[in-house]
PDB file of the backbone (N, CA, C, O) and the ligand in Angstrom, with CONECT records:
HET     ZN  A 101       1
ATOM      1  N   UNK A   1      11.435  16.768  -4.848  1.00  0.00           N
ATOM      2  CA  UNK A   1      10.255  15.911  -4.722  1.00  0.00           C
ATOM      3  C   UNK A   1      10.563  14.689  -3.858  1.00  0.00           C
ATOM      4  O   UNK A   1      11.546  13.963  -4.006  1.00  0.00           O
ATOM      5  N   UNK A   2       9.572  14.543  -2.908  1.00  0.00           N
ATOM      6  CA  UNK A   2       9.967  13.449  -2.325  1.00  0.00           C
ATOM      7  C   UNK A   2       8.740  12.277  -2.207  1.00  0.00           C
ATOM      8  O   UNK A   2       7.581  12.502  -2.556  1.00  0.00           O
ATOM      9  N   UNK A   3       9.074  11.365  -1.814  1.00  0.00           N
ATOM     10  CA  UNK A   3       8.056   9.931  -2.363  1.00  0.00           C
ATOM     11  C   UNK A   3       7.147  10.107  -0.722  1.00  0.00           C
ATOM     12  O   UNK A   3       7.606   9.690   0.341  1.00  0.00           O
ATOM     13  N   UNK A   4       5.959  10.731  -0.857  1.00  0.00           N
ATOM     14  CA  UNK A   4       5.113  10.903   0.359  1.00  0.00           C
ATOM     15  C   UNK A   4       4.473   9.683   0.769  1.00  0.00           C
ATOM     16  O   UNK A   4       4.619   8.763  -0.034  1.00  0.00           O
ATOM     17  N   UNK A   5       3.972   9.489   1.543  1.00  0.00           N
ATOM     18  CA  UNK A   5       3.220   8.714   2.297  1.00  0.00           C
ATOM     19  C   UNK A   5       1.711   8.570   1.053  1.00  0.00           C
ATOM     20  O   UNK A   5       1.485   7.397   0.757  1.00  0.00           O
ATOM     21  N   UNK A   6       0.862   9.499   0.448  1.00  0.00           N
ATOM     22  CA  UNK A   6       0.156   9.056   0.094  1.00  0.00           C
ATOM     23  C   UNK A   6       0.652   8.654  -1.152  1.00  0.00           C
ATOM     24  O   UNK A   6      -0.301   8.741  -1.926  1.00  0.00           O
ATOM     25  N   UNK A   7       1.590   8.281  -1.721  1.00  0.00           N
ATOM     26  CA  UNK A   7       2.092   8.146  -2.925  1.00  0.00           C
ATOM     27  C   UNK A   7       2.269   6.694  -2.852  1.00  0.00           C
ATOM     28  O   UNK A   7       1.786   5.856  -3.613  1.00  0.00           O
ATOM     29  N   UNK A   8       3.106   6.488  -1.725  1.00  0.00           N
ATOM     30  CA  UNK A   8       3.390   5.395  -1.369  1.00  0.00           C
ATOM     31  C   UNK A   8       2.306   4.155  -1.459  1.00  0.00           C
ATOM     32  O   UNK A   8       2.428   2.980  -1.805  1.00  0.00           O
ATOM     33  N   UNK A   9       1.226   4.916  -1.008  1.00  0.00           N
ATOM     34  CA  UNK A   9       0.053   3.708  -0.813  1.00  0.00           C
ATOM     35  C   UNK A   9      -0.951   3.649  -1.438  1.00  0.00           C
ATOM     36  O   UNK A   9      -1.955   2.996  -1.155  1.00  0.00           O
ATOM     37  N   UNK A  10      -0.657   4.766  -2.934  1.00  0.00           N
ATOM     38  CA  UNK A  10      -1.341   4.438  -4.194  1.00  0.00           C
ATOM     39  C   UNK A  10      -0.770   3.442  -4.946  1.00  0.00           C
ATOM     40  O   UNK A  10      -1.276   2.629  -5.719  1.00  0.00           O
ATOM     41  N   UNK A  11       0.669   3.682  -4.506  1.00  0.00           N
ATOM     42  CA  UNK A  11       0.840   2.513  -5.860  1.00  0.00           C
ATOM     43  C   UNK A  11       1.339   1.400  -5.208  1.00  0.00           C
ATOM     44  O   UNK A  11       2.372   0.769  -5.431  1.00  0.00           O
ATOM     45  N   UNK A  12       0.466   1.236  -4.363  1.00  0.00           N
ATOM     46  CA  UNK A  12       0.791  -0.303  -3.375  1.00  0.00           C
ATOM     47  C   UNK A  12       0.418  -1.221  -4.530  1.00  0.00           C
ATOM     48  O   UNK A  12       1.039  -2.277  -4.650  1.00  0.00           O
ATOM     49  N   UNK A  13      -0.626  -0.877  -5.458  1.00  0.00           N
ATOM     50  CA  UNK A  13      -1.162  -2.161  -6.260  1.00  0.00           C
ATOM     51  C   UNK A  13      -0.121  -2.499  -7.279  1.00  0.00           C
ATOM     52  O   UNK A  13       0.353  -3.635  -7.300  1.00  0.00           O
ATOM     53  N   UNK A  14       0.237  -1.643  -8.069  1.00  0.00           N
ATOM     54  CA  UNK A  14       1.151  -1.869  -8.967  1.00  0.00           C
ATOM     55  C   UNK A  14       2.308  -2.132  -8.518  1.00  0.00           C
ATOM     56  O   UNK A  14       3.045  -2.744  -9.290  1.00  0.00           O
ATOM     57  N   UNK A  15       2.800  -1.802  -7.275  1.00  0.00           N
ATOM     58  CA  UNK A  15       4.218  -2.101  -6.910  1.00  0.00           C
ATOM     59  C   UNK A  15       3.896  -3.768  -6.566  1.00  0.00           C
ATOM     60  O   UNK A  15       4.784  -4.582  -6.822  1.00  0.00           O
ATOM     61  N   UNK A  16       2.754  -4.177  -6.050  1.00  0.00           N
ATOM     62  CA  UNK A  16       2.572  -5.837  -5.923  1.00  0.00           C
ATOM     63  C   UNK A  16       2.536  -6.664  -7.531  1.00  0.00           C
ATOM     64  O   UNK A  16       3.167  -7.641  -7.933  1.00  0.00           O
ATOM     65  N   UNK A  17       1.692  -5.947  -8.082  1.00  0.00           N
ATOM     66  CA  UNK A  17       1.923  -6.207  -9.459  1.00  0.00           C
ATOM     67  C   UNK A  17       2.799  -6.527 -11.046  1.00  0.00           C
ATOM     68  O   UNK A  17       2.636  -7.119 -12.112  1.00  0.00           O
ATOM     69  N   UNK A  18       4.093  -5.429 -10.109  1.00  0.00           N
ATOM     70  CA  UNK A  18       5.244  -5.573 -10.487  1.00  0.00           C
ATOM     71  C   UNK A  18       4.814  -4.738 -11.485  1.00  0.00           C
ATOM     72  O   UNK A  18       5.422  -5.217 -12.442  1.00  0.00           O
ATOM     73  N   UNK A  19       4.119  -3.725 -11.959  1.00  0.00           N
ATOM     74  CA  UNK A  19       3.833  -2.666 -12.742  1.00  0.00           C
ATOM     75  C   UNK A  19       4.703  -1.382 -12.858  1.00  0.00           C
ATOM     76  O   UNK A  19       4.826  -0.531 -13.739  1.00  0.00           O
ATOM     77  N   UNK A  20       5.130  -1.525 -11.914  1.00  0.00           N
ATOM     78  CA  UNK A  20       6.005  -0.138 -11.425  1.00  0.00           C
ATOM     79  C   UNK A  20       7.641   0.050 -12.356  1.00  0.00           C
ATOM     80  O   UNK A  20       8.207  -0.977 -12.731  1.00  0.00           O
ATOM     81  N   UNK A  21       8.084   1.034 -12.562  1.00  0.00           N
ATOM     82  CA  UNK A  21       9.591   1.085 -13.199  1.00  0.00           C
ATOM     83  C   UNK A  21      10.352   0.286 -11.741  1.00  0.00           C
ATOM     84  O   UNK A  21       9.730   0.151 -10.687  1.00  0.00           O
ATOM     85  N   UNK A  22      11.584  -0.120 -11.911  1.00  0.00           N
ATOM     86  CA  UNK A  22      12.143   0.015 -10.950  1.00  0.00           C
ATOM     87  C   UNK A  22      12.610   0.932  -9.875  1.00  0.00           C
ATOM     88  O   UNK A  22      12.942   0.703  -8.712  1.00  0.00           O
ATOM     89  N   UNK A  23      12.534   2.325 -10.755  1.00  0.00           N
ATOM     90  CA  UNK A  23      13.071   3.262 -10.029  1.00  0.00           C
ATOM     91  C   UNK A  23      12.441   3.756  -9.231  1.00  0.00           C
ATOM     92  O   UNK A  23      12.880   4.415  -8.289  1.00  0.00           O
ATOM     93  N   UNK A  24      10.833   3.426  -9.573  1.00  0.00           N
ATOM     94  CA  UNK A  24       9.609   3.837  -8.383  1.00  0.00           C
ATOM     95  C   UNK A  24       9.695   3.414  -7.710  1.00  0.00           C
ATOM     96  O   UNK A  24       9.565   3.947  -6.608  1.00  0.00           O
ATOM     97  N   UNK A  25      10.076   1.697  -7.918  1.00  0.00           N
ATOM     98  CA  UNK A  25       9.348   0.636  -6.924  1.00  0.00           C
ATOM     99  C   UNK A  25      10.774   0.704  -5.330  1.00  0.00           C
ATOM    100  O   UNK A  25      10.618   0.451  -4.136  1.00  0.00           O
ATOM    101  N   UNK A  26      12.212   1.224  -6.232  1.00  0.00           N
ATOM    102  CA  UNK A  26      13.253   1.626  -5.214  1.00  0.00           C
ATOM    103  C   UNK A  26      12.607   2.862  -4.055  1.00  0.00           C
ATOM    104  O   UNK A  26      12.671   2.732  -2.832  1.00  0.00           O
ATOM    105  N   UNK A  27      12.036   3.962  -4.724  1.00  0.00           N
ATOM    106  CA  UNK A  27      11.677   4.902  -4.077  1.00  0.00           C
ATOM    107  C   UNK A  27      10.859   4.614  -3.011  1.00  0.00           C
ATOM    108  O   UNK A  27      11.126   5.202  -1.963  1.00  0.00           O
ATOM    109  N   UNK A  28       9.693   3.660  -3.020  1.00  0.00           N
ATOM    110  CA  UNK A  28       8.872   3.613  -2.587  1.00  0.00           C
ATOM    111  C   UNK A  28       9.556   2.167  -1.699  1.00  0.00           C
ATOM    112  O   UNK A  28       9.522   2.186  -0.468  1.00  0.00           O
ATOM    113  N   UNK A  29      10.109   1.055  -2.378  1.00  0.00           N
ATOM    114  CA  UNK A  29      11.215   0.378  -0.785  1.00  0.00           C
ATOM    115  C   UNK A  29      11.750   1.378   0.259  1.00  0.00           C
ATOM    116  O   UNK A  29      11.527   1.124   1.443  1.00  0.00           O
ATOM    117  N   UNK A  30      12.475   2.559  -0.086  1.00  0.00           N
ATOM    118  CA  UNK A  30      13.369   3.430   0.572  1.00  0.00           C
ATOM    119  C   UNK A  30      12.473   4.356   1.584  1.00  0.00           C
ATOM    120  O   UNK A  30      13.010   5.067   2.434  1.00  0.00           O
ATOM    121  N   UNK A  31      11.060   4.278   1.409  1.00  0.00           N
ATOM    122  CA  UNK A  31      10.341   5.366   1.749  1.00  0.00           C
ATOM    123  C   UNK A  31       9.620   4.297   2.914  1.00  0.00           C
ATOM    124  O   UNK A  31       9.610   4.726   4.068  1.00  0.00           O
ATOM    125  N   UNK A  32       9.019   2.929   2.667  1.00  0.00           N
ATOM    126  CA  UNK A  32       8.483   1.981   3.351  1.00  0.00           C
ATOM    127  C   UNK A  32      10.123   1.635   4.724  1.00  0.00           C
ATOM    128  O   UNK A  32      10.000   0.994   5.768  1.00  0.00           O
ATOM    129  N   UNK A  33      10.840   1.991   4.452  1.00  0.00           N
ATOM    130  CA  UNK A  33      12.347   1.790   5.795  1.00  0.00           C
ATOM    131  C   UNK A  33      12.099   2.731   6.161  1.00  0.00           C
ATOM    132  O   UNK A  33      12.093   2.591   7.384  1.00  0.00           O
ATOM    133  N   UNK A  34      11.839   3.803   5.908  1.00  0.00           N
ATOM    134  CA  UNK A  34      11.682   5.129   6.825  1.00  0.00           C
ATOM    135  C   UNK A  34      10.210   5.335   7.440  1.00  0.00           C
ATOM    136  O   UNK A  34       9.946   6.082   8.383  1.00  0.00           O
ATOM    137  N   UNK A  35       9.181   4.423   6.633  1.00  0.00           N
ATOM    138  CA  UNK A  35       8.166   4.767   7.568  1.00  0.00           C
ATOM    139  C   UNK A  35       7.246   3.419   7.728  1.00  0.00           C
ATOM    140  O   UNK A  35       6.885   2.560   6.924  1.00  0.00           O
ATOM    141  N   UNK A  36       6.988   3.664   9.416  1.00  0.00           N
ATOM    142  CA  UNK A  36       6.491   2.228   9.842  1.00  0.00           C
ATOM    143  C   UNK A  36       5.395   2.221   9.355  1.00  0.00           C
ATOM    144  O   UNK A  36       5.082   1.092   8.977  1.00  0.00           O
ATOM    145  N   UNK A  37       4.217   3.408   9.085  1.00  0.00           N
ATOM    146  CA  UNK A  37       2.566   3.268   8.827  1.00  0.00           C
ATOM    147  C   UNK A  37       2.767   2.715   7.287  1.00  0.00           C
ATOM    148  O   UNK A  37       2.768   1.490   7.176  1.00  0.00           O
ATOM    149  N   UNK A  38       2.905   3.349   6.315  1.00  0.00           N
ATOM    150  CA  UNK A  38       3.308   2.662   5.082  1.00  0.00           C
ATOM    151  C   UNK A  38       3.942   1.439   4.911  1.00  0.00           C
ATOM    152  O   UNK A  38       3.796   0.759   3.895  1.00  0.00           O
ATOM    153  N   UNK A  39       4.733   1.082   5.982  1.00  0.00           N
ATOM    154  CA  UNK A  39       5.287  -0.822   6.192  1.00  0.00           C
ATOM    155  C   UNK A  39       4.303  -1.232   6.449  1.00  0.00           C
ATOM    156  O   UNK A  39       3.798  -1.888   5.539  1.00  0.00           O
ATOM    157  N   UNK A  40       3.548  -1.123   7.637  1.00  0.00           N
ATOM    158  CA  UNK A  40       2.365  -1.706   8.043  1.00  0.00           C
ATOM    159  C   UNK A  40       1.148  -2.003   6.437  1.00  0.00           C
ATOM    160  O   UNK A  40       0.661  -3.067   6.053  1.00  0.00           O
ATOM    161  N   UNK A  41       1.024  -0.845   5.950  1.00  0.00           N
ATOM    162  CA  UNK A  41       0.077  -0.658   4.922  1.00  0.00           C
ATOM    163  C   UNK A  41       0.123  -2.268   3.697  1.00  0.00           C
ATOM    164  O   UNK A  41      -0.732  -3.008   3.209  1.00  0.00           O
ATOM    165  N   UNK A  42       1.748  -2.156   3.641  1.00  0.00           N
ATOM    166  CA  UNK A  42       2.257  -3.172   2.644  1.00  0.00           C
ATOM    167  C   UNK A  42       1.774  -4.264   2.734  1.00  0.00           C
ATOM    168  O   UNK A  42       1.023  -4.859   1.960  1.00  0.00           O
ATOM    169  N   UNK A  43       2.443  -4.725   4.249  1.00  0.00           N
ATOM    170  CA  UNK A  43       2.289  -5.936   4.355  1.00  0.00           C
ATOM    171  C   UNK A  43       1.129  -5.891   4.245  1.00  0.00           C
ATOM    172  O   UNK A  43       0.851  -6.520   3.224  1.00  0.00           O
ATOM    173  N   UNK A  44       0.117  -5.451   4.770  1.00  0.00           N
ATOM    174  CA  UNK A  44      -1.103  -5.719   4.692  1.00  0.00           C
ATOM    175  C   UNK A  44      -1.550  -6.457   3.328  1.00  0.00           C
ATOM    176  O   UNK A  44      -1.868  -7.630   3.133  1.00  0.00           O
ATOM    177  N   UNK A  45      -1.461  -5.362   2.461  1.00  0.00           N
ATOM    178  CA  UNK A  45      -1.307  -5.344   1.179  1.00  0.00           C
ATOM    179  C   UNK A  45      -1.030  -7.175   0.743  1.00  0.00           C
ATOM    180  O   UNK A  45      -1.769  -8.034   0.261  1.00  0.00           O
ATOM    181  N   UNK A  46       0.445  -7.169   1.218  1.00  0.00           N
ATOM    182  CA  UNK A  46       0.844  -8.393   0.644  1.00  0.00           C
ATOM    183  C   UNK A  46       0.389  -9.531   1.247  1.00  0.00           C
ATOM    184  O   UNK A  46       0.228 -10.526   0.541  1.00  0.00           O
ATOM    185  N   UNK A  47       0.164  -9.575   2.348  1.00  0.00           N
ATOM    186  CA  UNK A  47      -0.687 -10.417   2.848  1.00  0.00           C
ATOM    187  C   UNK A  47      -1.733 -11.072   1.733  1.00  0.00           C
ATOM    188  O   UNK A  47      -1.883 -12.095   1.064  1.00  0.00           O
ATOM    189  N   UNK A  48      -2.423  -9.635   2.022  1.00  0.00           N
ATOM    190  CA  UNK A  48      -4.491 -10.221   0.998  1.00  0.00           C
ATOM    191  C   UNK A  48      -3.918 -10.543  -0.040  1.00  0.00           C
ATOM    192  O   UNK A  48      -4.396 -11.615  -0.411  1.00  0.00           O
ATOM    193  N   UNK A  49      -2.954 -10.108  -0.881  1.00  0.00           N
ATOM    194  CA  UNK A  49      -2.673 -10.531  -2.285  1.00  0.00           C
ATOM    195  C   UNK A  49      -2.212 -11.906  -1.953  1.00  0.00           C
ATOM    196  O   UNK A  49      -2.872 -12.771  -2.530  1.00  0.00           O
ATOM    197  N   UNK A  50      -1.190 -12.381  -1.123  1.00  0.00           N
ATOM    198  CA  UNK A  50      -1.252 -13.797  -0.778  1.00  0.00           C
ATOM    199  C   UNK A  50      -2.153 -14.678  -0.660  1.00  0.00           C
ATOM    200  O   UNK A  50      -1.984 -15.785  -1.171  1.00  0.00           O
ATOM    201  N   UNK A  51      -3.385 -14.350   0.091  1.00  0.00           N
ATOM    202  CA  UNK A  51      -4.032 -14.904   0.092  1.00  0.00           C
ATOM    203  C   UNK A  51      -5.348 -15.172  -0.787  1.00  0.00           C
ATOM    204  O   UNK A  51      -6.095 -16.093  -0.457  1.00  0.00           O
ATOM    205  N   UNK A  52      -5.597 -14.482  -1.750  1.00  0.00           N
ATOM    206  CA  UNK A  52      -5.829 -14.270  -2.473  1.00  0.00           C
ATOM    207  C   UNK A  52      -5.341 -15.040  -3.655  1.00  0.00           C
ATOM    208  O   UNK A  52      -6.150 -15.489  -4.468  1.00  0.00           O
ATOM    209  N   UNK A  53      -4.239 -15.189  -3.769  1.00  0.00           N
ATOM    210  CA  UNK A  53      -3.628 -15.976  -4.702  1.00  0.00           C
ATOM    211  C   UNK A  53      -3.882 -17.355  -4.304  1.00  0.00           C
ATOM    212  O   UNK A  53      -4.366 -18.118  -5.140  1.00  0.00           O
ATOM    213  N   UNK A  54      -3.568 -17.838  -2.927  1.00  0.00           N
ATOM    214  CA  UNK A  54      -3.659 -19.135  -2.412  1.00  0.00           C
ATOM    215  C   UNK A  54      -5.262 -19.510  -3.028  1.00  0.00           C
ATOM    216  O   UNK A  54      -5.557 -20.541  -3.633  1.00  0.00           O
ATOM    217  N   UNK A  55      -6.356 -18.159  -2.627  1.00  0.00           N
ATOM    218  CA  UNK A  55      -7.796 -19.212  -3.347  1.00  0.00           C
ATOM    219  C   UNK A  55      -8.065 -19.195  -4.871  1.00  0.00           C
ATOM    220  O   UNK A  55      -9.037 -19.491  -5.565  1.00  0.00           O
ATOM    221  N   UNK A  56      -6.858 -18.744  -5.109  1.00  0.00           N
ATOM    222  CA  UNK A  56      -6.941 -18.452  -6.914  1.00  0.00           C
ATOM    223  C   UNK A  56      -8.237 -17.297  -6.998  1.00  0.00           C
ATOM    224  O   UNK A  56      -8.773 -17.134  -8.094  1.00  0.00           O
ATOM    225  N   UNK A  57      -8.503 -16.858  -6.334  1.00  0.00           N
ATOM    226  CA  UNK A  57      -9.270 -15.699  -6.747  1.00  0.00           C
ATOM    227  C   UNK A  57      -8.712 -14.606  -7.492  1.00  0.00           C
ATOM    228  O   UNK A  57      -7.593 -14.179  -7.211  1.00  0.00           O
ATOM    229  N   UNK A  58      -9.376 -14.139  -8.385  1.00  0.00           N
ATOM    230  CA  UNK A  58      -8.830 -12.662  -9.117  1.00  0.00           C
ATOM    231  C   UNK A  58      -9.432 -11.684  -8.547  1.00  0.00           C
ATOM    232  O   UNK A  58      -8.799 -10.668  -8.835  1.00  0.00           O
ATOM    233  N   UNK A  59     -10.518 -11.376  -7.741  1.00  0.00           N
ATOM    234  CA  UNK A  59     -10.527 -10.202  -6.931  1.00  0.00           C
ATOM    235  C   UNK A  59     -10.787 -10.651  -5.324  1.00  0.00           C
ATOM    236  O   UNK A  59     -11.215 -11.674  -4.789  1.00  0.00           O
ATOM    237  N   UNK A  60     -10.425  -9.671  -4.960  1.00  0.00           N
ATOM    238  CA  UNK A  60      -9.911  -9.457  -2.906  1.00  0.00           C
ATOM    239  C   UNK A  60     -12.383  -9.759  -2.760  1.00  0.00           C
ATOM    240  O   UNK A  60     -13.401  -9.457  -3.382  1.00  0.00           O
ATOM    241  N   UNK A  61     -11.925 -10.539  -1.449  1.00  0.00           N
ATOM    242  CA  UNK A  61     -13.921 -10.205  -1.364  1.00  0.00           C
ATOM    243  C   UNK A  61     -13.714  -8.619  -0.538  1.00  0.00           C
ATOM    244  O   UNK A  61     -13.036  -8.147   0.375  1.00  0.00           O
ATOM    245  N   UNK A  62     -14.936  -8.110  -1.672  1.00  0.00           N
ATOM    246  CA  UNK A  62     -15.486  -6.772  -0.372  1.00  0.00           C
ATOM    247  C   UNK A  62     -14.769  -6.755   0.867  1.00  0.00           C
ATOM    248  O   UNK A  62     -13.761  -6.059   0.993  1.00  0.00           O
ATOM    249  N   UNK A  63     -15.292  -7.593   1.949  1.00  0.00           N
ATOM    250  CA  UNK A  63     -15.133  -7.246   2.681  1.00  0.00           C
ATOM    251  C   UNK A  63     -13.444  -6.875   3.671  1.00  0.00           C
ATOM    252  O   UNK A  63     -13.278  -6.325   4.759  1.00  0.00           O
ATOM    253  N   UNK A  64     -12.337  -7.537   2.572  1.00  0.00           N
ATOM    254  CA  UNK A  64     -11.141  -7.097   2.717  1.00  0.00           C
ATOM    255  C   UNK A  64     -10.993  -5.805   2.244  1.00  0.00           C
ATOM    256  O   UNK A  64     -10.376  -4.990   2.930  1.00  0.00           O
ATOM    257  N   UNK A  65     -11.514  -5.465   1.063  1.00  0.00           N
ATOM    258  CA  UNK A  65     -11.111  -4.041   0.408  1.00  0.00           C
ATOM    259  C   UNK A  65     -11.503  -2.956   1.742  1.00  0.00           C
ATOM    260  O   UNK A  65     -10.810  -2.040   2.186  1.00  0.00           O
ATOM    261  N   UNK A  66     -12.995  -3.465   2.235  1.00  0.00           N
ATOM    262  CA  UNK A  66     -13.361  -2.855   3.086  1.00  0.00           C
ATOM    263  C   UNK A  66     -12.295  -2.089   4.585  1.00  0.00           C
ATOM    264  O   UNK A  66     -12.540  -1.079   5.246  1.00  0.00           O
ATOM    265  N   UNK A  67     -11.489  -2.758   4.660  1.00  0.00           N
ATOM    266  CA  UNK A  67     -10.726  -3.183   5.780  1.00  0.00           C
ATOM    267  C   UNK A  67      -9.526  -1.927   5.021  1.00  0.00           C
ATOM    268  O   UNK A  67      -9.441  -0.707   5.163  1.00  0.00           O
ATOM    269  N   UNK A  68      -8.965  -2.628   4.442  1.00  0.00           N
ATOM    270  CA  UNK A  68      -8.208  -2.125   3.265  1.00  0.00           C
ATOM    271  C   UNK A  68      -8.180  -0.180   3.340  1.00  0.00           C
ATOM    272  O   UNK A  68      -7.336   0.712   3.425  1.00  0.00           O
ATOM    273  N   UNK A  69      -9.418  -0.293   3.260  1.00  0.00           N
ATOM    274  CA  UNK A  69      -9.234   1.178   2.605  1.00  0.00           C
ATOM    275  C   UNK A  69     -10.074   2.094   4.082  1.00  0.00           C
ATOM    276  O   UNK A  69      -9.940   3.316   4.144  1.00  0.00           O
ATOM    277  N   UNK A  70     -10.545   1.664   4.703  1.00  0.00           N
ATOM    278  CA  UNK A  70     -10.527   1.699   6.164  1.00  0.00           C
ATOM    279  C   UNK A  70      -9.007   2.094   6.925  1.00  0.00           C
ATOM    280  O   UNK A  70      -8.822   3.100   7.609  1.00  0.00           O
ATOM    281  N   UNK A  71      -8.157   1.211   6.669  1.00  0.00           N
ATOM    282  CA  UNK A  71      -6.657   1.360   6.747  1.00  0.00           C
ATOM    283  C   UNK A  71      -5.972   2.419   6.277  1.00  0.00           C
ATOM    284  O   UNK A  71      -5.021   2.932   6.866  1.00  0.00           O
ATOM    285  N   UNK A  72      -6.439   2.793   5.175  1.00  0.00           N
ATOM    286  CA  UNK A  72      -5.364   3.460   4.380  1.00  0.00           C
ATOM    287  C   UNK A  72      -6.227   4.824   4.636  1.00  0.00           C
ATOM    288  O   UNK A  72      -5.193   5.442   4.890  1.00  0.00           O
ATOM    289  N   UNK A  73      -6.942   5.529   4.743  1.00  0.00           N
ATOM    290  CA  UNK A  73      -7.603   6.096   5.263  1.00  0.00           C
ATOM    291  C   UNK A  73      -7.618   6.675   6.678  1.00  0.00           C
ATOM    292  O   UNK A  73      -8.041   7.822   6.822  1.00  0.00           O
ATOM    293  N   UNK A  74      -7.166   5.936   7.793  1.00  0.00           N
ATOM    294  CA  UNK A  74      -6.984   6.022   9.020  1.00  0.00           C
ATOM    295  C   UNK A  74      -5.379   6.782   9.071  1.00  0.00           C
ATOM    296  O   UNK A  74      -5.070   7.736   9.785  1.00  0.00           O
ATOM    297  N   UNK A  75      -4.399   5.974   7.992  1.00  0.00           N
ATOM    298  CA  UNK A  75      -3.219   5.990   8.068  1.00  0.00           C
ATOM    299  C   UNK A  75      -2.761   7.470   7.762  1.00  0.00           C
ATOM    300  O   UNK A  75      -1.936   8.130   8.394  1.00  0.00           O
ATOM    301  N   UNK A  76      -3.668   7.931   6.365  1.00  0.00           N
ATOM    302  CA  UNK A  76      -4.124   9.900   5.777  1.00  0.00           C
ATOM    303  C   UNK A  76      -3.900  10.753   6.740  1.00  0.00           C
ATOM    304  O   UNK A  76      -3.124  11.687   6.943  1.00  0.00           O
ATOM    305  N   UNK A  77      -5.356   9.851   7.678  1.00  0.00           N
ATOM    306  CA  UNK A  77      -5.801  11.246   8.231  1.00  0.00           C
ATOM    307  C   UNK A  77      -4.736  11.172   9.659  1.00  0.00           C
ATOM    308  O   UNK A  77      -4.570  12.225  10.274  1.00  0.00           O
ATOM    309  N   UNK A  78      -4.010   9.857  10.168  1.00  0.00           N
ATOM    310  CA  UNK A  78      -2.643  10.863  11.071  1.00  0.00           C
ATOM    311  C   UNK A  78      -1.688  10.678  10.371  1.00  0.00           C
ATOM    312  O   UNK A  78      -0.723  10.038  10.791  1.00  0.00           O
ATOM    313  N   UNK A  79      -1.728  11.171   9.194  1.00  0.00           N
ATOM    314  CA  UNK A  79      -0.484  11.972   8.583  1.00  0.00           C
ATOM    315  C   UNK A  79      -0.042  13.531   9.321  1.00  0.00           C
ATOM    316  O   UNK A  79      -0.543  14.569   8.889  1.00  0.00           O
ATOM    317  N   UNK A  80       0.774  13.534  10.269  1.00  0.00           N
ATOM    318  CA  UNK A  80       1.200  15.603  10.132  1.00  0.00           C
ATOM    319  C   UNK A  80       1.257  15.768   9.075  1.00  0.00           C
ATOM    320  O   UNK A  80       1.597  15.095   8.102  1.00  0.00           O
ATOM    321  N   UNK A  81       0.599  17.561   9.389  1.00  0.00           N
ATOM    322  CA  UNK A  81       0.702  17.898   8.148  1.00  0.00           C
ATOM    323  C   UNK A  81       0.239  18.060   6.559  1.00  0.00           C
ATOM    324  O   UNK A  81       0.599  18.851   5.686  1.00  0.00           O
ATOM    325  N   UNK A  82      -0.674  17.016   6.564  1.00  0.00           N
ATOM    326  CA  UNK A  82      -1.048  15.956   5.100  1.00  0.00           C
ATOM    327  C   UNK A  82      -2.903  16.382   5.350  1.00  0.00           C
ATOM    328  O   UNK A  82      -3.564  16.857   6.273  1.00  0.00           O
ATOM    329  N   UNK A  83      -3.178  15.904   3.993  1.00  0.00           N
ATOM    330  CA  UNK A  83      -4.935  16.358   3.421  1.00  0.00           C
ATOM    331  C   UNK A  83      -5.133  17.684   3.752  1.00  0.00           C
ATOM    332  O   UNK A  83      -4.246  18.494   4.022  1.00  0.00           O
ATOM    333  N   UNK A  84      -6.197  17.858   3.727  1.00  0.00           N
ATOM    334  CA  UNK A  84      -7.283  19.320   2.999  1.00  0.00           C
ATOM    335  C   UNK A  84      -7.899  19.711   3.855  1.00  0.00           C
ATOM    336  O   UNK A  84      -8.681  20.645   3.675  1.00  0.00           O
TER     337      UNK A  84
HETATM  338 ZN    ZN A 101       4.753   6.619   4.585  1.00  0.00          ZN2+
END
């Protein structure tokens, strides 16, 4: 079994969250060095949660999620290989 690309960027939330075992959150460091679209994804990720935090908000506005999952979505479908 190996830690895929869409795996990776499901548990972008919990790995920011610090939800994750460690042993996931290693897998999914080890998997983000080997792949630039999933680095890209992160930071993203960590970014909005930064900023986000800076307005003390508890949820991202729409129109980031929007962006967000626009992203992660784009990132799927040029996966080789990958979806249905
Ligand atoms: Zn990946």
């Amino acid at each position: 079994m190996t830690t895929g690309c869409d795996h990776a960027v499901e548990y972008v939330y919990q790995f920011l969250d610090g939800e994750l075992t460690w042993w996931r959150r290693t897998r999914i460091r080890w998997h983000l060095r080997r792949c630039a679209r999933c680095e890209n994804a992160f930071e993203f990720e960590t970014k909005l949660k930064s900023v986000i935090r800076e307005r003390g908000r508890t949820e991202p506005p729409a129109e980031l999620f929007d962006t967000l999952r626009a992203l992660i979505e784009r990132e799927r479908r040029s996966s080789p290989g990958q979806g249905r």
